[in-house]
N, C-alpha and C positions, 0 to 999 in steps of 0.2 A: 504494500500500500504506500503512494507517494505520500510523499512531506506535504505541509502547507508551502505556500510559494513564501519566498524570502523578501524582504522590504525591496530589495536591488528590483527583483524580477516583479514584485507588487509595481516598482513605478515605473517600471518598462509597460505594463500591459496597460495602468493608464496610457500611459504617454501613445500605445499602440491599438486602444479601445477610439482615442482622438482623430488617428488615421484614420482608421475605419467608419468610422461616421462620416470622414470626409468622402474616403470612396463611395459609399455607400450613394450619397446625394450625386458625384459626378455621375455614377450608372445612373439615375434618375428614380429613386426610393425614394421616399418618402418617411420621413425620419422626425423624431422629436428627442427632446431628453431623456434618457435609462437610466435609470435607478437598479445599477449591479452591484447585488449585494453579496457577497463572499464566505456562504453559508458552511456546517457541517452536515456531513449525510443525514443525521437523524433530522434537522429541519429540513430538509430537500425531502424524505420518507415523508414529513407530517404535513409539507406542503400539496405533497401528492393525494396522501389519504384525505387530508380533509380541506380540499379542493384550492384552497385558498390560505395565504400566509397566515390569517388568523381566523376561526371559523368555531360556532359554535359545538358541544361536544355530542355524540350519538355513536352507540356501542360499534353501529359498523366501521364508522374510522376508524375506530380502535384497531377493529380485526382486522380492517387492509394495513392498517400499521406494520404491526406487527408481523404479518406474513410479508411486507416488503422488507422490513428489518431484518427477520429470521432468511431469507434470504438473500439479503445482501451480506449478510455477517458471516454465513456459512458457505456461498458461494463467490465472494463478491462479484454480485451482478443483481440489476434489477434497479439501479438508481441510473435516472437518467442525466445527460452530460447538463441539462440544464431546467431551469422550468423560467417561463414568462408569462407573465400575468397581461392582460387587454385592457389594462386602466387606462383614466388618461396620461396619465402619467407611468408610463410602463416598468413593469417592475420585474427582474430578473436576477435566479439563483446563480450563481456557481459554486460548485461541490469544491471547498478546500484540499480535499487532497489528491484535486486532480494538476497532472503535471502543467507545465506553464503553456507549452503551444496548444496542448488541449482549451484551456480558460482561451486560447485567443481563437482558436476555433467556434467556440463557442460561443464570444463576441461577437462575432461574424454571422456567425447562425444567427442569436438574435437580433438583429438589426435587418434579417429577412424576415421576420417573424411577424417586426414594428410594423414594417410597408406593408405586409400582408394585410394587419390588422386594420390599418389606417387605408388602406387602401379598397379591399376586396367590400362588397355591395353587403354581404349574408354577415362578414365578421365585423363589420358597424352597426347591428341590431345588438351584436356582443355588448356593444361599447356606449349605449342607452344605455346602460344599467351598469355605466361607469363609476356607479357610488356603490357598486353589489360588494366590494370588498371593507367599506366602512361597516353599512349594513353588517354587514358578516360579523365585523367585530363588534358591534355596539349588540347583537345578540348575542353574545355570550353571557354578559350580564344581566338582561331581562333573561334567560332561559334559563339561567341558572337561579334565578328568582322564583321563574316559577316553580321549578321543581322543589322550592322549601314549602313553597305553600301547599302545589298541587299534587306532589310526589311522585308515582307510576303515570299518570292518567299522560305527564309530559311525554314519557319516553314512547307510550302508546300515540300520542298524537304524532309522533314523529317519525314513528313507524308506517304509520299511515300514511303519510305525508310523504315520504321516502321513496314507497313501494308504487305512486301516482306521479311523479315527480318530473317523469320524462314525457307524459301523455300529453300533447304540445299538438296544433295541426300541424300538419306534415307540413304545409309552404310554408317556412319559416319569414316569407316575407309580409304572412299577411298581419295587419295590424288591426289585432281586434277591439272593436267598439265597444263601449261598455250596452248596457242592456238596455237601456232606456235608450239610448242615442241608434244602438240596431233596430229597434221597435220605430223606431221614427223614421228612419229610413225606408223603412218598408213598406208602411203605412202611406206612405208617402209616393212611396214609386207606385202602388198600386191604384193609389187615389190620379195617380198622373197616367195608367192607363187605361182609369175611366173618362178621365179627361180628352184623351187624345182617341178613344174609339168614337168622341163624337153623337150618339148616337148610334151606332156602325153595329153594336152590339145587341145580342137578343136577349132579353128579360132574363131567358134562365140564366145567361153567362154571365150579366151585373150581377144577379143575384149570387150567383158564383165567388165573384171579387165581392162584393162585397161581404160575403160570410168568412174569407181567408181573411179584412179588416178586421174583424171582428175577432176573429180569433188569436191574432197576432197580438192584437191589444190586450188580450190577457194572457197569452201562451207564456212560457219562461222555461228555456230560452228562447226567443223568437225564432229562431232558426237554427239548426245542431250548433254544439259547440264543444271544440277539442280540448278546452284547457279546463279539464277536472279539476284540479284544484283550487283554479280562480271561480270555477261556480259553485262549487260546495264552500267553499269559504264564505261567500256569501249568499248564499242561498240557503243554505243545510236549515232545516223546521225542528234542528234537536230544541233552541240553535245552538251554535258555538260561539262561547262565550268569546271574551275581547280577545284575550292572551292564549286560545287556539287557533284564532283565526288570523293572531301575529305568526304562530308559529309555521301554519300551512303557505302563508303569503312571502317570508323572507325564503321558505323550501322550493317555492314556487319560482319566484324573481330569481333565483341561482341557477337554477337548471335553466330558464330560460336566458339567461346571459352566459351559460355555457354550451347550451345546446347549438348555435353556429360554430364552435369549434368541432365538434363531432361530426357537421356536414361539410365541412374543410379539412378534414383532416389530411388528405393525402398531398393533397395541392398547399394547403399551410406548410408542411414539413418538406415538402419535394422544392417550393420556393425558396425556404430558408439552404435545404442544402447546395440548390443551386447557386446560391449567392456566397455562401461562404465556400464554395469550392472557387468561384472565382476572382472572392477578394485576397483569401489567400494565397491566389496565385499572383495578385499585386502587389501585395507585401514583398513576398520572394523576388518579384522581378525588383522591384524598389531597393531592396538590398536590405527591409528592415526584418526579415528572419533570413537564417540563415539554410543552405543546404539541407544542415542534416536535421534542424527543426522542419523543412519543408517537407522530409522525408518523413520524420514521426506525424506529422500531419494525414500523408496520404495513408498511412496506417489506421490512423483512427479513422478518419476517411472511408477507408476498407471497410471497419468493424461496422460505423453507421448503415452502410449503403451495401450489406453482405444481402445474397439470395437465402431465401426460406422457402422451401417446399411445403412445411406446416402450416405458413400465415403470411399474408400480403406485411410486406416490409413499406411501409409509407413513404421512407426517408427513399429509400431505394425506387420505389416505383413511380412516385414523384417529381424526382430527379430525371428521369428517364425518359416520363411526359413530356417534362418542358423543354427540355434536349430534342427530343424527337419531333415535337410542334417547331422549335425554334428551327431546325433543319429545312422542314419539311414546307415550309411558309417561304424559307429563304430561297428555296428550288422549285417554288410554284408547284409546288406538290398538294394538290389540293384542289375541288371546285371541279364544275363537269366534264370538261374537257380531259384531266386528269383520272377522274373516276372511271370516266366510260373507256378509256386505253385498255384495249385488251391485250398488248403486245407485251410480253416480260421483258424484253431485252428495252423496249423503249421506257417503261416504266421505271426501270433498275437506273437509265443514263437521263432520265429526266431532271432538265435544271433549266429555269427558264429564268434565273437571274436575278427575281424578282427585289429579292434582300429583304421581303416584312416579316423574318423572325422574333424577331424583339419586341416589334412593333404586336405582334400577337398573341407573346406571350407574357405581355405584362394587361393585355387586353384579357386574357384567359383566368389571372389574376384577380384583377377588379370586376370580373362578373359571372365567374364559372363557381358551382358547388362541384364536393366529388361526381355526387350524380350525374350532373350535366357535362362535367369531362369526360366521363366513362361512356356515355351516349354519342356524344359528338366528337371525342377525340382518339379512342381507342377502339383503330384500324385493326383490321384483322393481319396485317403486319406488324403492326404494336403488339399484338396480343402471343404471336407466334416467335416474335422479340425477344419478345419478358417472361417466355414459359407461362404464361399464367395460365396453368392449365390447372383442372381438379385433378387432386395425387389421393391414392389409397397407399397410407403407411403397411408395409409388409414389411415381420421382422422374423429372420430367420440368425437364430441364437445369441450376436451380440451384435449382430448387424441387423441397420435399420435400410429400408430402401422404398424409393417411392413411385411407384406406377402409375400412370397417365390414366386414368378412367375416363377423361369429357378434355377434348381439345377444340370441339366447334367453338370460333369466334360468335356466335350469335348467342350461343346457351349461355358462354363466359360472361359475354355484354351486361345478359338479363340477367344473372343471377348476380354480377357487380350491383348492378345497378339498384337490387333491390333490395340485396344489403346495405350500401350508402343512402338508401331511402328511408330505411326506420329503425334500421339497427337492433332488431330485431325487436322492438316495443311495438305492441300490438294496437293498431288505429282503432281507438274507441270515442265516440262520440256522444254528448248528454242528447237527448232527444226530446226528453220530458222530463222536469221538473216536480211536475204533480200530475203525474200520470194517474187515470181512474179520479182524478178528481179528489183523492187522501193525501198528496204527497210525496206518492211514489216515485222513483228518483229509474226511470228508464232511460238504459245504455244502450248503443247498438256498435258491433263488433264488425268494422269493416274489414271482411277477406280480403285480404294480400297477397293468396297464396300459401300459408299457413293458419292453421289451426292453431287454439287455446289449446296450452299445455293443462290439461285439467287440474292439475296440483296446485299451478299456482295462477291461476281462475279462480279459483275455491279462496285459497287466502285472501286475494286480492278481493273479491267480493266479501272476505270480511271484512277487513279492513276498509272497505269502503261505507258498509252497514255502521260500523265505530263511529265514519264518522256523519252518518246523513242519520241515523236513530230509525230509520223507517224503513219497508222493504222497498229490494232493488230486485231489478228486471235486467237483466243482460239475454240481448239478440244477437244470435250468434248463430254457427253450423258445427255438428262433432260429423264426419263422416260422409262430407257434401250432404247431410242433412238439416233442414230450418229446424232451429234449439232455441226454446225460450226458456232460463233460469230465472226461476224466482228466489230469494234470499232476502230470508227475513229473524225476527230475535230468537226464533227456533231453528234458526238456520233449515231449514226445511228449502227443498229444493224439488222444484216441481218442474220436470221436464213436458216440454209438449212437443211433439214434432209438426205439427199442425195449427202453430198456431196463428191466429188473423188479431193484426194490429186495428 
């Protein structure tokens, strides 16, 4: 395990963190102040576990704790070279006893990380909820408050809260209205297409529109809505007192200021290693590292940007997009003329001069999610590239080896694609509010292609009964079958296959 850096080498990486910001802007980044602070692993582990450099406390931190600890300690691995936070004022680890060119690697990375941030369209809804990390801290004190007065009933709220935490609408660009302000909207647009039929329309069809008025005015939600937690928080007819519906709302506002990380993830990471692969190589040519530092660089380099058979490498696959767009744009590789080429030897020596590499993939940047890379960028030569095929691990005694099972370009597309779509959180939608006209709190379960793993359906409809106090209705399918769950304080579950809304 390396030393801490030495005060000599501490003012060289200032003095060389300087440079790099300057690079950083001649490429044309987009850069502000870093706040790099010079941590040990165990704050690097607790910054991991519990999301944010200060963050209120919940036994599951603990346990990613500690499983990241128990295996850094016993393997050293498992801590990453750095962590950066999406404040305005961005805020970034380095692991002390990482060697020095490493820490300037790492400078480099984040300073792609910032423009990412400050740049890309999905990871500026991050950055609205650029107070989430004050928040974070100023909860620890109320939460810990409540728990003198409220005892269990916290940790149970937070479980709750926890386990709905992700269930967000899937376009993370839509900006939801509150309830009152959707209701008028609607109301609104409807009364405007009474308006504009003029007369045009027959008796039953006003009557029509205007019974969907009517209903809208009292419905709740007006219309489905993705963000459980922001509706039971206020909605919930237990109800939930003040300091549960603190606790649901700061659970809620975190995940959602974290949730565009999650859909950048490969393009966040593939950007940053792009850039500090090529500001390091500024430095070197500048003469401000040397040789055999340039050398331990492409090493770590290496370990970053190593191939995985078991799991998409981000840094790696990332890196490899925007290399392969920035080529590919340079040599008019792209666009109909290019598609419809059916000649291999003309497609191989295709170069039409064009030079909008750069110009594309800082475009790709500022308005691409994973998903929309994966759709639009990942050629079936990109794909046959980067091996990105499905492997079946076979292991025959201490060898481990990995077999090609799916190599079609289209299947890989769709199945990327639909994993950077929900990340495996299942699209559930409030429907009804007071359903039946009691209060009943009705879910519906949008098919993605997978089914509720019924284990944790089951929990998760408890934990949702916790916190609504009334029965829940979940619409769903087990079996390409229509399944109606009911879940109520007998937990009783009443399957229908047949059932009409």
């Amino acid at each position: 395990m390396d030393k801490p850096l030495t005060q000599a080498e501490l003012d060289r990486l200032i003095a060389l963190e300087k440079r790099i910001g300057e690079i950083a802007k001649e490429e044309g980044l987009n850069t502000v102040p870093i706040d790099f602070k010079i941590v040990s692993a165990n704050q690097v582990i607790e910054g991991m576990a519990y999301r944010f450099p200060v963050n209120f406390s919940h036994w599951s931190f603990g346990r990613d704790y500690d499983r990241t600890r128990t295996i850094y300690e016993h393997e050293y691995a498992g801590i990453p070279y750095e962590q950066v936070w999406n404040f305005d004022r961005p805020e970034a680890f380095l692991v002390e006893t990482n060697p020095f060119i490493l820490q300037v690697l790492v400078v480099a990375h984040v300073y792609g990380h910032v423009d990412f941030f400050l740049s890309n369209r999905y990871s500026q809804i991050g950055r609205m909820f650029s107070d989430v990390a004050l928040q974070a801290r100023n909860a620890v004190g109320r939460f810990r408050s409540y728990e003198q007065v409220y005892g269990i009933d916290v940790e149970r709220m937070m479980d709750a809260a926890l386990s709905l935490e992700w269930n967000q609408h899937p376009e993370i660009l839509l900006d939801d209205l509150d309830e009152e302000s959707q209701r008028e909207s609607l109301i609104k647009s409807l009364r405007f297409k009474l308006r504009k039929a003029d007369g045009k329309l027959s008796p039953k069809e006003v009557e029509e529109i205007e019974k969907q008025i009517q209903v809208v005015s009292v419905k709740t939600p007006p219309e489905p809505t993705y963000d459980l937690l922001g509706y039971i928080a206020h909605h919930s007819p237990k109800p939930l007192k003040p300091w549960a519906q603190d606790v649901l709302m700061v659970i809620r506002d975190q995940a959602r200021a974290l949730l565009p990380n999650m859909r950048t993830k490969i393009l966040n990471e593939g950007w940053a290693t792009y850039w500090h692969v090529r500001i390091m190589r500024r430095l070197f040519q500048e003469g401000l590292i040397t040789a055999k530092e340039h050398g331990s660089f492409n090493d770590f380099n290496a370990r970053v940007t190593r191939e995985s058979k078991a799991s998409l490498n981000p840094y790696r696959l990332g890196l490899s997009l925007f290399e392969d767009v920035e080529d590919r744009w340079n040599k008019g590789r792209f666009g109909p003329e290019y598609e419809n080429c059916k000649d291999p030897r003309k497609r191989l020596n295709w170069d039409t001069k064009v030079n909008l590499g750069r110009q594309k993939i800082f475009e790709v940047r500022s308005c691409f999610t994973d998903r929309m890379a994966i759709e639009a960028l990942f050629s079936d030569d990109f794909i046959h590239q980067e091996n990105l095929y499905i492997y079946e691990e076979k292991r025959f005694d201490k060898e481990v080896i990995y077999i090609i099972v799916e190599d079609d370009p289209e299947i890989i597309r769709q199945l990327l694609k639909h994993s950077h779509v929900f990340y495996g959180t299942p699209v559930i939608s409030v429907e009804d509010g007071n359903y039946d006209d009691n209060g009943y709190l009705y879910l519906k379960h949008h098919n993605t292609g997978y089914e509720l793993d019924a284990a944790y359906r089951d929990r998760t409809l408890e934990m949702i009964y916790y916190l609504w106090g009334r029965r829940i209705y979940l619409e769903t399918t087990l079996n390409d079958r229509a399944l109606l769950i009911s879940y109520d304080a007998n937990r009783n579950k009443v399957i229908d296959y047949a059932y009409k809304k």
